[in-house]
C-alpha positions in Angstrom: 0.0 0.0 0.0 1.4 3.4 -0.9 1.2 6.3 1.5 -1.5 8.1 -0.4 -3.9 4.6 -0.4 -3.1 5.2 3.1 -4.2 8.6 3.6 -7.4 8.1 1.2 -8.2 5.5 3.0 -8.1 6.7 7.1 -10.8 7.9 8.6 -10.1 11.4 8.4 -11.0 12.2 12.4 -8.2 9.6 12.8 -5.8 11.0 10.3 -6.4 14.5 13.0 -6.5 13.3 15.8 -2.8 11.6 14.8 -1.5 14.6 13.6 -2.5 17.1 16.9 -0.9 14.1 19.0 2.5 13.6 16.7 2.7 17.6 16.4 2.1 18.0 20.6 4.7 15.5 21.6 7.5 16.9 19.0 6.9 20.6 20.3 6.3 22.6 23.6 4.2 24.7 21.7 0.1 23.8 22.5 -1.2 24.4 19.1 -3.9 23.4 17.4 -4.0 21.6 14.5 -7.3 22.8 13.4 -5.6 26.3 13.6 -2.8 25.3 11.8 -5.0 24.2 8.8 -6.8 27.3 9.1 -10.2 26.1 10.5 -10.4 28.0 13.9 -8.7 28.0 17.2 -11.4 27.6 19.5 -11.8 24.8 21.6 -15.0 22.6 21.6 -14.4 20.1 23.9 -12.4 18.5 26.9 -9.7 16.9 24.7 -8.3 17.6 21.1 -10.0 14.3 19.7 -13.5 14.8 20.9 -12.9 18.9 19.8 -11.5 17.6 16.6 -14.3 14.7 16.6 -17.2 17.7 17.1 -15.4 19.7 14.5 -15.8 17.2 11.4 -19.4 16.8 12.4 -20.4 20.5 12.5 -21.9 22.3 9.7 -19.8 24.1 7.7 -19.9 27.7 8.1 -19.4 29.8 4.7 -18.5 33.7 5.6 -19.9 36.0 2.6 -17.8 39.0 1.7 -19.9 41.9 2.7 -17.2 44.2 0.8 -17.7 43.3 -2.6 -19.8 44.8 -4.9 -22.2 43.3 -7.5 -21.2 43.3 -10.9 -22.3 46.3 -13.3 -25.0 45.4 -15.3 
């Protein structure tokens, strides 16, 4: 099995849940890995896998750009 059959195929609360632990024990920094994919930085929970767990199964939020104007017709 390659490394990207891999990937493709973990569960992807697995696949970041296994990154936040890897990147907490090689670092003193506490960071998140949502936050570092640029998802938030807000804890939901008690630990990362259950916040990271109640991440995936939250509704995506979309942000509309309030600054942009509509095309000229």
């Amino acid at each position: 099995m390659t490394n990207r059959e891999r990937i493709i195929k973990t569960n992807p609360a697995d696949l970041l849940c296994d990154m936040q632990r890897r990147h907490s024990a090689c670092t003193t920094a506490r960071l998140c890995v949502l936050e570092l994919l640029g998802f938030g930085g807000y804890c939901l929970a008690a630990t990362c896998d259950e916040c990271i767990r109640d991440w995936l199964g939250r509704e995506e939020v979309t942000h509309h750009d309030d600054t942009r104007r509509p095309p000229m017709v």
